[in-house]
N, C-alpha and C positions, 0 to 999 in steps of 0.2 A: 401178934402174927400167929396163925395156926400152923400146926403142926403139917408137913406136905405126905398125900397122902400119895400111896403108890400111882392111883391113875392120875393122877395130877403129873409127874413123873412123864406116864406114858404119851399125856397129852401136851407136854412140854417137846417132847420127841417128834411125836407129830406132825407138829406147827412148826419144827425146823423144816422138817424133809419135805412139806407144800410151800413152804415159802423158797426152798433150795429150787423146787420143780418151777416155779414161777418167778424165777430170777432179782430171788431176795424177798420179793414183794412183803411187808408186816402180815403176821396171820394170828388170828385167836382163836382157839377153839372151846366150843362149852360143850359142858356136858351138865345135861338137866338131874338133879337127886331123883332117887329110883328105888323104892324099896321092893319091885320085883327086880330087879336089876341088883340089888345089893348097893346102891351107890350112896352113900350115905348125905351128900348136900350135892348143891349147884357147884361144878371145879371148872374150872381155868387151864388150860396151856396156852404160853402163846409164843412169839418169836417173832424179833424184829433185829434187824443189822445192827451192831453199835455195841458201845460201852457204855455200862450204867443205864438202860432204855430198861423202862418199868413198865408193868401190866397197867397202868394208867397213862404213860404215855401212849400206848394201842386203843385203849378206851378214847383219850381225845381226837385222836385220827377218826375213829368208828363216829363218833358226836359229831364232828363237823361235818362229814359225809352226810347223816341222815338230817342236819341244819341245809344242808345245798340240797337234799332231794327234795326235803320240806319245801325250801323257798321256788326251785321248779314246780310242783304241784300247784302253791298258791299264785306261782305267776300265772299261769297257764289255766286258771281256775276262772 
């Protein structure tokens, strides 16, 4: 596991207080690496309700959302 870096941190903070705003709702936010930016990789915050809930349990929610928009598009194709 890496080291967490400050904005990881900040982007942890984040994704509580949009998902507080949107009544709990799971939220992830990215942030793209940047070297005009200073940002040294691709980071992660996210937030979701519960105990023990991991940044891949958010990643499978996001998966099967774009599996159902997928299968909308090729029904409708």
């Amino acid at each position: 596991m890496h080291e967490e870096h400050e904005i990881e941190k900040k982007l942890k903070e984040e994704a509580k207080r949009i998902s507080a705003e949107y009544g709990g709702a799971p939220v992830v936010v990215l942030i793209a690496g940047s070297e005009e930016a200073n940002i040294p990789r691709v980071m992660t915050g996210s937030y979701i309700k519960g105990k023990d809930v991991r940044l891949r349990d958010l990643l499978g929610i996001l998966q099967t959302a774009i599996q159902i928009e997928s299968w909308k598009h090729f029904k409708n194709w």
